[in-house]
KENULUM-199100 format. One record per residue (C-alpha): residue number from 1; residue in one letter; chain; z, x, y. Coordinates in steps of 0.25 Angstrom, whole numbers, m for minus. Layout:
REM KENULUM-199100
+-----+------+-------+-------+-------+-------+
|  nr | rest | kette |    pz |    px |    py |
+-----+------+-------+-------+-------+-------+
| NUM |    a |     A |     Z |     X |     Y |
...
+-----+------+-------+-------+-------+-------+
This chain:
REM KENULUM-199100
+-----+------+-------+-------+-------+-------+
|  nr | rest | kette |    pz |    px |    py |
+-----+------+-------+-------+-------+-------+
|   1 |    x |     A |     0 |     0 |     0 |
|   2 |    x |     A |     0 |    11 |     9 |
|   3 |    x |     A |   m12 |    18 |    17 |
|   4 |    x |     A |   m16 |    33 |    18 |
|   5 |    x |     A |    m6 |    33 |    29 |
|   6 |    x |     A |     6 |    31 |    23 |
|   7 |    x |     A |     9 |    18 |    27 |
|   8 |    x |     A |    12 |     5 |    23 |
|   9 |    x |     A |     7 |    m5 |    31 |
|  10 |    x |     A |    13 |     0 |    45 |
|  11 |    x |     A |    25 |     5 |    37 |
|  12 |    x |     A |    27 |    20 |    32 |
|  13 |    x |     A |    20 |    33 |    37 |
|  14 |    x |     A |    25 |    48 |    39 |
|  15 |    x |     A |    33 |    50 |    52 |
|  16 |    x |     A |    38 |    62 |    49 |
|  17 |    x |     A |    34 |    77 |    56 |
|  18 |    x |     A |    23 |    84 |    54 |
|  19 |    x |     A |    30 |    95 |    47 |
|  20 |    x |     A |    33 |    83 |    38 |
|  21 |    x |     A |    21 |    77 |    39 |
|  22 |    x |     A |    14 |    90 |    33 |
|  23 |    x |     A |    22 |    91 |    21 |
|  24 |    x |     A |    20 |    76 |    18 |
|  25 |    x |     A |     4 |    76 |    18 |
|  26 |    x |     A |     6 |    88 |     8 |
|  27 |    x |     A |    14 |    79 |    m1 |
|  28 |    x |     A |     5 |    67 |     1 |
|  29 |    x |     A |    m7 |    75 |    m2 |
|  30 |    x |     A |    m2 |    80 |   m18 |
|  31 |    x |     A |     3 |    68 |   m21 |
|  32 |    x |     A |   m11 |    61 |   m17 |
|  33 |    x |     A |   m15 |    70 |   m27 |
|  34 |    x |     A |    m6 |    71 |   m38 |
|  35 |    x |     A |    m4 |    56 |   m40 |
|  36 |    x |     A |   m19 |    57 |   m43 |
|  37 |    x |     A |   m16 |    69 |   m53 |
|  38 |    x |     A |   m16 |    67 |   m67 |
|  39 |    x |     A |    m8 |    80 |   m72 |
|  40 |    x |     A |     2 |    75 |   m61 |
|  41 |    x |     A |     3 |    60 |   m65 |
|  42 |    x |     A |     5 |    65 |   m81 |
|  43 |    x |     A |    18 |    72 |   m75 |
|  44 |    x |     A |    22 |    62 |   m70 |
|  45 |    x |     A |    19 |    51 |   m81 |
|  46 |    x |     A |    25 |    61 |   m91 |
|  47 |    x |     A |    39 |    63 |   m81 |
|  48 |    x |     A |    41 |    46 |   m79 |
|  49 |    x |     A |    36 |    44 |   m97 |
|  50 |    x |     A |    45 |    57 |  m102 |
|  51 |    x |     A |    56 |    60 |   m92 |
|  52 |    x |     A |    57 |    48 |   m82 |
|  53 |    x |     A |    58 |    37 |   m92 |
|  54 |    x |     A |    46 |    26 |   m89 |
|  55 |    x |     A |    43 |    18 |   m90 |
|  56 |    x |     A |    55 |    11 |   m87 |
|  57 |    x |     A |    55 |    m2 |   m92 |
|  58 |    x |     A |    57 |   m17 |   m86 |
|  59 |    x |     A |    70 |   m23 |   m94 |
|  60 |    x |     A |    73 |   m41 |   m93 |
|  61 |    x |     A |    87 |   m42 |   m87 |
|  62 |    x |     A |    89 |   m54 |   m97 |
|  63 |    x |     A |   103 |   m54 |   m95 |
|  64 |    x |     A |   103 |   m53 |   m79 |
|  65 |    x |     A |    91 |   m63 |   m80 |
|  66 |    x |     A |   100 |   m73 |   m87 |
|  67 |    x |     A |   111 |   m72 |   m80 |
|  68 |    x |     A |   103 |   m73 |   m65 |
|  69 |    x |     A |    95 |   m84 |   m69 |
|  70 |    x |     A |    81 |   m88 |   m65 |
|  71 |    x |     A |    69 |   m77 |   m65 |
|  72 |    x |     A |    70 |   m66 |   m76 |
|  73 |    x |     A |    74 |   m53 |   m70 |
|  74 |    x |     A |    67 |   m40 |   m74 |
|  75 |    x |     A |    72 |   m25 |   m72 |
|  76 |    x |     A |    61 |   m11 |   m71 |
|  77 |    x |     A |    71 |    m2 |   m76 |
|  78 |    x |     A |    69 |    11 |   m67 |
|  79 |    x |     A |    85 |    12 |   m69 |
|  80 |    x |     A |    79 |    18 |   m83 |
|  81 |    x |     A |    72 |    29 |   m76 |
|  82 |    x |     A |    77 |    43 |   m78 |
|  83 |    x |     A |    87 |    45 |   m69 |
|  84 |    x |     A |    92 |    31 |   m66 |
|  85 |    x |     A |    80 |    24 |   m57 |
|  86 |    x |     A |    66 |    23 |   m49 |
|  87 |    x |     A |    69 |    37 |   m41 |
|  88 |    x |     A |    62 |    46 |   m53 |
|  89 |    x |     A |    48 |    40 |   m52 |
|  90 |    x |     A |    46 |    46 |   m39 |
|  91 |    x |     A |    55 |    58 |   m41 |
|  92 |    x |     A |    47 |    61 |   m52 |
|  93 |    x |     A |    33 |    63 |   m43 |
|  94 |    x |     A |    41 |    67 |   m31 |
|  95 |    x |     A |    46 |    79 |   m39 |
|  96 |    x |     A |    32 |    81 |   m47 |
|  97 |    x |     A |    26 |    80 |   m32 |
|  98 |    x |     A |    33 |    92 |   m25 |
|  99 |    x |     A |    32 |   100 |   m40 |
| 100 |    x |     A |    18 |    97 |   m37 |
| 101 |    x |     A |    18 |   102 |   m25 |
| 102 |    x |     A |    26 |   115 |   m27 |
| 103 |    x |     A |    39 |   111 |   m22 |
| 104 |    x |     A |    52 |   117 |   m29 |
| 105 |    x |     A |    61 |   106 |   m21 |
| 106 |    x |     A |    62 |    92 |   m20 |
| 107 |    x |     A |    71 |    86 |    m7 |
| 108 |    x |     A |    77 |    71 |    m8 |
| 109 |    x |     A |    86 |    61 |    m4 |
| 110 |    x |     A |    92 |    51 |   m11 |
| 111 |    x |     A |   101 |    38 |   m10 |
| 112 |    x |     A |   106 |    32 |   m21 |
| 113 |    x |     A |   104 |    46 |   m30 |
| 114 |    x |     A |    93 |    43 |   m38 |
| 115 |    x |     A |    82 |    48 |   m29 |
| 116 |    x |     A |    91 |    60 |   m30 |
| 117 |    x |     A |    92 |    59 |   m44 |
| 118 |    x |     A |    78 |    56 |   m47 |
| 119 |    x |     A |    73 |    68 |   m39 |
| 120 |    x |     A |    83 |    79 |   m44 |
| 121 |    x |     A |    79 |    73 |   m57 |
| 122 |    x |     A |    64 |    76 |   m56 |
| 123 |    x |     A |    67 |    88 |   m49 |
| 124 |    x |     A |    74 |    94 |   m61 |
| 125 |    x |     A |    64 |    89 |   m71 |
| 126 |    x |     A |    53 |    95 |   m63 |
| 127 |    x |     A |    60 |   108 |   m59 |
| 128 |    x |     A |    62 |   106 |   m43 |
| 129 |    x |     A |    74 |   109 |   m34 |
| 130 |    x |     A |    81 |    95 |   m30 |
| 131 |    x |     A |    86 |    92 |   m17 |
| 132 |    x |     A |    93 |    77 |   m14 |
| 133 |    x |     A |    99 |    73 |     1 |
| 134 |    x |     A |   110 |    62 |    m2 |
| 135 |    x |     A |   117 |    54 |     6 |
| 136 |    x |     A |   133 |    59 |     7 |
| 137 |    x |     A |   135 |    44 |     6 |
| 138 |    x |     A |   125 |    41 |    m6 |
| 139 |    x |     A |   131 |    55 |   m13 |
| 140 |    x |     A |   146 |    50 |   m15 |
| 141 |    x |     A |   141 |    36 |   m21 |
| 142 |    x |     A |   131 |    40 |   m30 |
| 143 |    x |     A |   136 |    52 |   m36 |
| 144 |    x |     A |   130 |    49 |   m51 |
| 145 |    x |     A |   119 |    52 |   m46 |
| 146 |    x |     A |   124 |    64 |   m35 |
| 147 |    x |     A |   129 |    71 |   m48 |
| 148 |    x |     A |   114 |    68 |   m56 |
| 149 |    x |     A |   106 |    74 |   m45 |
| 150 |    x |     A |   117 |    88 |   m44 |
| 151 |    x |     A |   115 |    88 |   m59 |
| 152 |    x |     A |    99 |    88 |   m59 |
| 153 |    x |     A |   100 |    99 |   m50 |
| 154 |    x |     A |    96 |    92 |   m38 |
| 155 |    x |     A |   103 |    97 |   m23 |
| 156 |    x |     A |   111 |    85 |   m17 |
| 157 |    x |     A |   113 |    87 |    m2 |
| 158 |    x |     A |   120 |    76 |     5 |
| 159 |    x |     A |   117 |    68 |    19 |
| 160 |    x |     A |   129 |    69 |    25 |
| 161 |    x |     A |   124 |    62 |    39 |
| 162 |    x |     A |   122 |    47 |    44 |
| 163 |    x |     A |   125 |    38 |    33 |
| 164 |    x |     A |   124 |    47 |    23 |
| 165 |    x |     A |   116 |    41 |    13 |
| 166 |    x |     A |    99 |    38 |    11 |
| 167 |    x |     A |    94 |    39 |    24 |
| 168 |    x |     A |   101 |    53 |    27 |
| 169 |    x |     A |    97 |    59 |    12 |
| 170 |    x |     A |    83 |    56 |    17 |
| 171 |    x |     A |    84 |    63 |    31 |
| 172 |    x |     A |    90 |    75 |    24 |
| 173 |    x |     A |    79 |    76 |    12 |
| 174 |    x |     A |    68 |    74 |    24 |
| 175 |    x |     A |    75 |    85 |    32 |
| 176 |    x |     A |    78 |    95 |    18 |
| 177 |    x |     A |    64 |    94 |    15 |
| 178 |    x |     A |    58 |    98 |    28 |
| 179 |    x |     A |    65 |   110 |    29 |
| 180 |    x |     A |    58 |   113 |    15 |
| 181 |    x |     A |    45 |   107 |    15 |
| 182 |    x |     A |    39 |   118 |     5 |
| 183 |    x |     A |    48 |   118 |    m5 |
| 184 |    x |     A |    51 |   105 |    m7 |
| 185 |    x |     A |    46 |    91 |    m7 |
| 186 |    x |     A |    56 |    79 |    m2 |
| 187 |    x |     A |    54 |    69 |   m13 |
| 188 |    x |     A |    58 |    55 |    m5 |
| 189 |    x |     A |    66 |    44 |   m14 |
| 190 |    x |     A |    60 |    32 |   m10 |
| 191 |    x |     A |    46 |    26 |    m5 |
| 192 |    x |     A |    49 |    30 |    11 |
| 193 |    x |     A |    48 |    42 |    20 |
| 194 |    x |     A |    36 |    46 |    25 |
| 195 |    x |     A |    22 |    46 |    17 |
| 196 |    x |     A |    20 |    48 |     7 |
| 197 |    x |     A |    33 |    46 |     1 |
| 198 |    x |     A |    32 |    30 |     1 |
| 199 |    x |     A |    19 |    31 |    m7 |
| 200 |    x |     A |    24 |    41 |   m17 |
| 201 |    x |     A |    36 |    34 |   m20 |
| 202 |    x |     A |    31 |    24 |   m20 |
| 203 |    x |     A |    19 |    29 |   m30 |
| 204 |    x |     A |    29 |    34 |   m40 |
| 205 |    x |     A |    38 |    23 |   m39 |
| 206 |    x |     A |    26 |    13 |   m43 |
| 207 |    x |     A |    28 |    16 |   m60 |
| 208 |    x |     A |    38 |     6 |   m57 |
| 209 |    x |     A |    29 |    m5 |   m54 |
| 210 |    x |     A |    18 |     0 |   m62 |
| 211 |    x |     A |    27 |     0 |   m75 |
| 212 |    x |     A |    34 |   m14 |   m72 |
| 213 |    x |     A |    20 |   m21 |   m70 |
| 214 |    x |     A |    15 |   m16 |   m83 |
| 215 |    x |     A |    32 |   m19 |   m89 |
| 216 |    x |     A |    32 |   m34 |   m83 |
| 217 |    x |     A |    18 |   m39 |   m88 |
| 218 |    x |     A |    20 |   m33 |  m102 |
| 219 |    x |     A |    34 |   m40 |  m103 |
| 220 |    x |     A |    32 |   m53 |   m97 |
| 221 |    x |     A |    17 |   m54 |   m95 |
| 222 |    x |     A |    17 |   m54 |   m81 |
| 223 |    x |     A |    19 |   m46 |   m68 |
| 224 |    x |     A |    34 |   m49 |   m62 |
| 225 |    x |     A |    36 |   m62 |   m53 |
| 226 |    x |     A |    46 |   m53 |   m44 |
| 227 |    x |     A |    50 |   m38 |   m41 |
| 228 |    x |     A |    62 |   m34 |   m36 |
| 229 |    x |     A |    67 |   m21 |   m31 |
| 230 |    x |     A |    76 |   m13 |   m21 |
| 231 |    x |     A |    75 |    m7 |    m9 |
| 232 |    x |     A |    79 |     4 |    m3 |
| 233 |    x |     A |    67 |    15 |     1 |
| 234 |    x |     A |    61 |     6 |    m9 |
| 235 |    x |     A |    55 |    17 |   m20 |
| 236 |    x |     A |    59 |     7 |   m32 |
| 237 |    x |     A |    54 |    m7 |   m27 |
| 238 |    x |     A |    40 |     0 |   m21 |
| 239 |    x |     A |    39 |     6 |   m35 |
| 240 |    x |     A |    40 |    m7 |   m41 |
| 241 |    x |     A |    32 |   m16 |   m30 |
| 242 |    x |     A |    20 |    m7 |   m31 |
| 243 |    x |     A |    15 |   m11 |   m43 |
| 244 |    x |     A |    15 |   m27 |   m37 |
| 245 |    x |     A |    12 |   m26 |   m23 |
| 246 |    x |     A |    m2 |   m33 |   m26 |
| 247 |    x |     A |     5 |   m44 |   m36 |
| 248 |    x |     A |     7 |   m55 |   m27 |
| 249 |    x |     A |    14 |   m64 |   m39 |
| 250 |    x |     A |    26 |   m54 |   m38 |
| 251 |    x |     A |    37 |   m54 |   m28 |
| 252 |    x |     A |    43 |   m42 |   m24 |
| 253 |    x |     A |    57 |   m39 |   m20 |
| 254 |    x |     A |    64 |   m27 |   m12 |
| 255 |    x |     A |    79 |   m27 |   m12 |
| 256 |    x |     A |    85 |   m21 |     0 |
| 257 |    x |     A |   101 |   m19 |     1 |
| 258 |    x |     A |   108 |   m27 |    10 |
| 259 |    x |     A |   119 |   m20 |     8 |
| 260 |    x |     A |   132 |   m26 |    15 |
| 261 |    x |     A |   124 |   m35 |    24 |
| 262 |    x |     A |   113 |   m38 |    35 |
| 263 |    x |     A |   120 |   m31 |    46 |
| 264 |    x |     A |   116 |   m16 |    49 |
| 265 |    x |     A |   119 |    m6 |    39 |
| 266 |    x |     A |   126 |   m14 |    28 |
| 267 |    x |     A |   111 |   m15 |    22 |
| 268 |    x |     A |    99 |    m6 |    19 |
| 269 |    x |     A |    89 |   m18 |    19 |
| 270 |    x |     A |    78 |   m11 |    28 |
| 271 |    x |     A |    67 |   m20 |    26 |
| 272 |    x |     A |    75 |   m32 |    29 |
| 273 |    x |     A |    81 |   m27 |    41 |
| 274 |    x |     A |    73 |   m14 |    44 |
| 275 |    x |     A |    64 |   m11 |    57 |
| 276 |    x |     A |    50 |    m4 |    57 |
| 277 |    x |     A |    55 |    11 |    60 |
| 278 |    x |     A |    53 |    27 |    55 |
| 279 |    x |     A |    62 |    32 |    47 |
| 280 |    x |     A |    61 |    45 |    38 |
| 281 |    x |     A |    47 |    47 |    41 |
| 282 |    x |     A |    41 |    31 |    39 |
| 283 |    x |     A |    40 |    18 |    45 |
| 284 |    x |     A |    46 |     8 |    37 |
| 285 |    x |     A |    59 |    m4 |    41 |
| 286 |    x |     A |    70 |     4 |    45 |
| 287 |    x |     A |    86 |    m3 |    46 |
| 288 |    x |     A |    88 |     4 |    61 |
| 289 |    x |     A |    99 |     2 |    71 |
| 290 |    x |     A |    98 |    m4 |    84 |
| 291 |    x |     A |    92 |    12 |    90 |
| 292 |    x |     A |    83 |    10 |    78 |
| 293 |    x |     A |    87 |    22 |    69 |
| 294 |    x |     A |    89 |    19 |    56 |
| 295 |    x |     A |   103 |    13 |    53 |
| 296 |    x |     A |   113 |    15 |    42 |
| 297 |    x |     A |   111 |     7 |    28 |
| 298 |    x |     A |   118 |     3 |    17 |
| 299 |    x |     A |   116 |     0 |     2 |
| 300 |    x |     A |   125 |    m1 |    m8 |
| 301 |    x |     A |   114 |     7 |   m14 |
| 302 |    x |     A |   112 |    21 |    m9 |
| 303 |    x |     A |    97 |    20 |   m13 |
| 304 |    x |     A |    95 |     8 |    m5 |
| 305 |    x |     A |   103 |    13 |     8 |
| 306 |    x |     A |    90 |    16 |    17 |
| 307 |    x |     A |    87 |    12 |    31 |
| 308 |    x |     A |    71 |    10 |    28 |
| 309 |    x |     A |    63 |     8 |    17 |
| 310 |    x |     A |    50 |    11 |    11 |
| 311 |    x |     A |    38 |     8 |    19 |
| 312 |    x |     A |    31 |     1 |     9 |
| 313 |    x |     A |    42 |   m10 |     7 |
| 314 |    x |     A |    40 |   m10 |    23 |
| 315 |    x |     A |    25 |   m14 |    22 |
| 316 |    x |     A |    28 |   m22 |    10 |
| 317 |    x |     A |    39 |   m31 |    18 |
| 318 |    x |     A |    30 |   m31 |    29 |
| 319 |    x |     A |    17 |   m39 |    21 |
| 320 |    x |     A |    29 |   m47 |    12 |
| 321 |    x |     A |    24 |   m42 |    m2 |
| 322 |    x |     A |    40 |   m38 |    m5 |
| 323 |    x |     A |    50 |   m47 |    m1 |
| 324 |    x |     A |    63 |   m38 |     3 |
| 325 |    x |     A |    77 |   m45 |     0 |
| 326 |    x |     A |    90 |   m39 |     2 |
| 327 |    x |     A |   103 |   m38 |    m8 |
| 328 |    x |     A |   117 |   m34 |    m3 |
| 329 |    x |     A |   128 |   m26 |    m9 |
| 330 |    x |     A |   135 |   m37 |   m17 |
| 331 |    x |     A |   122 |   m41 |   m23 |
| 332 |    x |     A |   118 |   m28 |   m27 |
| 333 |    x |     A |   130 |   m26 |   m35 |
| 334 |    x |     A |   130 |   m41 |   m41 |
| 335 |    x |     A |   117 |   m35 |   m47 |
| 336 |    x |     A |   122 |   m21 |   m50 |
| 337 |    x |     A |   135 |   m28 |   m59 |
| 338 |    x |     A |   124 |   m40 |   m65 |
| 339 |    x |     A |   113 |   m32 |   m71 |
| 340 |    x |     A |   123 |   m20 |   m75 |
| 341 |    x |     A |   130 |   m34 |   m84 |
| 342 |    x |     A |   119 |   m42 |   m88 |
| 343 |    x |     A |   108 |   m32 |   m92 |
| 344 |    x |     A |   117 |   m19 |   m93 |
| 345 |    x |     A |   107 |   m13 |   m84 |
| 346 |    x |     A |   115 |    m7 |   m71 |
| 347 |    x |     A |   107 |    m5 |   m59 |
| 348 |    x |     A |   107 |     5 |   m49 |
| 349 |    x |     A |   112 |    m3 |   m36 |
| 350 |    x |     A |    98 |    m2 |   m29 |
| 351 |    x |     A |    93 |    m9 |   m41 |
| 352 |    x |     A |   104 |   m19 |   m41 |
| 353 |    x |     A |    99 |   m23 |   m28 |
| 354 |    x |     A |    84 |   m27 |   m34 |
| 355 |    x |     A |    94 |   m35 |   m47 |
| 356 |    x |     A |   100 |   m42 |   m36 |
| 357 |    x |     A |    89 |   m47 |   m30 |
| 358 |    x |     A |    83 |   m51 |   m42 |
| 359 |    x |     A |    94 |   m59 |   m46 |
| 360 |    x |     A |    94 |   m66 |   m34 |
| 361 |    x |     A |    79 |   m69 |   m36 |
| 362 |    x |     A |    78 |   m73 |   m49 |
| 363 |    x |     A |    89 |   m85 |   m48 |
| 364 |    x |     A |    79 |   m91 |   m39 |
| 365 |    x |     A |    66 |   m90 |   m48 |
| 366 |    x |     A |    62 |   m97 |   m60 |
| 367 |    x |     A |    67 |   m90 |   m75 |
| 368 |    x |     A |    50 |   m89 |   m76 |
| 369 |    x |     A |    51 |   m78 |   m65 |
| 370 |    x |     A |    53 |   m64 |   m66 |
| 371 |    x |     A |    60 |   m52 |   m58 |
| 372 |    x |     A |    59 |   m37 |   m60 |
| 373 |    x |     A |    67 |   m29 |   m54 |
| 374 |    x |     A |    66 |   m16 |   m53 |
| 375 |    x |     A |    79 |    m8 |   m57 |
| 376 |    x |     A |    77 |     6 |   m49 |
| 377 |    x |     A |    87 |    11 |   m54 |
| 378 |    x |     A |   100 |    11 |   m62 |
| 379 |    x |     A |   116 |    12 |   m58 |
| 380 |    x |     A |   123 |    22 |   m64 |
| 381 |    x |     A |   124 |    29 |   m53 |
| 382 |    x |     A |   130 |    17 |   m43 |
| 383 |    x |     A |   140 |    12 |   m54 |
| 384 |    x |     A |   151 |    22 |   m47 |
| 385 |    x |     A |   149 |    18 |   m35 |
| 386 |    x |     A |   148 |     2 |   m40 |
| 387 |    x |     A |   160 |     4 |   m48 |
| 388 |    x |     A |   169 |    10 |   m36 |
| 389 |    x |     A |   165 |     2 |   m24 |
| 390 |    x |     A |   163 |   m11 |   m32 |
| 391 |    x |     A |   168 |   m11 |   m46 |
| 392 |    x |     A |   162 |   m13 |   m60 |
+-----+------+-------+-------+-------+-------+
């Protein structure tokens, strides 16, 4: 959906310095190749089928299905990816990218962990030195995975200023990488930043969809009635959407988090209350304060605790082809407890933000219909942090 610009509609771009800017036209150029090359596309084929674990499959939640009543609900297991979630199909060409291109580093930031996770992850397979900017915040609530990325050899270096979480990780990577542009590569987590980061996130995310197309019609004879995913940057639902962008018959759903409430910075839900600004090098909705700079969010999902968003969901709002609805805190966890119970299947909070949703939906469509939801990842790593602040 985007032209040779890097835009999507009026959304997206490169605003970014020309230092920046050079280096970015060299990492758009070899991957305009290499996703045409067939030694390069075996590699990665043979990483995802050997090593990565897919494809992952799409599992009935009879039990949650039964218990919410109304349309069946349907889960893609990315939780079932090595390494806990979505993040490793793009870390996987991220990583291949910058070996390709003779890099011995890989910069990133990461929210929740499992960007970090997933990039240190690729990084070791693919022998690469790992760097991974973490919010101080984010570091103290997610330590499972803190603890998985020092043991996979990745370097974890804390943002200790502002809000100290996803926004700040990223300004630090940005900043780590330009004072090294020739070593390494700064393998972003989601589909934003500046082109052409959202279109090769975005590429690499889309097995998703490609493999739940091919997974629905072989097990019920028919393309999904309904999609439902999170958002945050929005790597896992743009990943899923591609594949049905162009299939009018099915809805599409993007999760944001309300958080706390509607009032400024209890939520992260930027396409439902976000402007038209710049952040990080692209145009996409922002959640700004009254000076217009980006204000602080929250989620009770360091993965979803963003101020923007990806500028494809942008466009894809503006034209009404996905339909962004939000979730709050207490809805989100409801979730997180249900499917854990009913299907034994526990899901990453970000993910319990698409369950809630979809539970929600299907009590208001017939038992003929269908939902598929795609479960991005899985929630070892929040059951901690569950458990403490909330209870088990």
């Amino acid at each position: 959906m985007n032209n040779t610009n890097g835009f999507f509609g009026n959304f997206g771009g490169a605003f970014i310095s020309e230092k920046l800017k050079q280096e970015m036209d060299k990492v758009e150029k070899a991957y305009n190749h290499l996703k045409n090359d067939k030694n390069f596309l075996n590699e990665i084929q043979h990483i995802r089928r050997s090593y990565q674990g897919r494809p992952t499959p799409v599992t009935f939640a009879k039990n949650l299905t039964a218990q919410t009543g109304g349309a069946q609900i349907y889960l893609k297991r990315e939780d079932l990816n090595h390494t806990g979630a979505h993040k490793i199909n793009h870390c996987i060409g991220e990583a291949l990218l910058a070996k390709y291109l003779g890099k011995n580093k890989i910069i990133a930031e990461t929210g929740a962990g499992q960007h970090g996770v997933a990039m240190a992850t690729a990084a070791a397979y693919l022998g690469l030195e790992c760097e991974i900017h973490m919010g101080e915040v984010d570091i103290a609530k997610e330590r499972p995975n803190v603890l998985r990325m020092k043991l996979l050899g990745a370097k974890l270096i804390p943002a200790c200023q502002g809000q100290k979480t996803l926004k700040e990780a990223i300004d630090n990577a940005f900043s780590a990488y330009l004072n090294d542009t020739k070593n390494s590569l700064y393998c972003i987590g989601t589909v934003a930043g500046p082109h052409p980061f959202p279109t090769i996130v975005r590429d690499y995310q889309s097995i998703i969809g490609k493999e739940a197309r091919e997974q629905m019609l072989s097990l019920i004879g028919k393309l999904p009635d309904n999609i439902v995913a999170c958002v945050g940057g929005g790597s896992n639902a743009i990943g899923i959407f591609s594949a049905f962008l162009d299939d009018k018959n099915v809805s599409l759903y993007g999760v944001e988090p309300l958080g706390k409430g509607t009032k400024l910075g209890e939520h992260a839900a930027s396409i439902t209350y976000g402007k038209e600004g710049i952040m990080h090098g692209f145009r996409s909705l922002v959640i700004t304060d009254e000076s217009g700079t980006p204000a602080p969010v929250y989620s009770i999902a360091s993965g979803l605790d963003y101020p923007s968003v990806g500028p494809e969901h942008a466009y894809l709002h503006q034209i009404n082809r996905v339909k962004y609805v939000t979730i709050d805190d207490k809805e989100c966890l409801n979730a997180f407890y249900t499917l854990s119970k009913t299907d034994g299947i526990i899901p990453a909070l970000e993910s319990a933000h698409a369950v809630a949703f979809a539970m929600k939906l299907a009590k208001q469509l017939p038992k003929e219909n269908n939902i598929l939801v795609n479960l991005s990842g899985r929630g070892d790593k929040d059951i901690d942090f569950v458990a403490e602040n909330y209870g088990l």
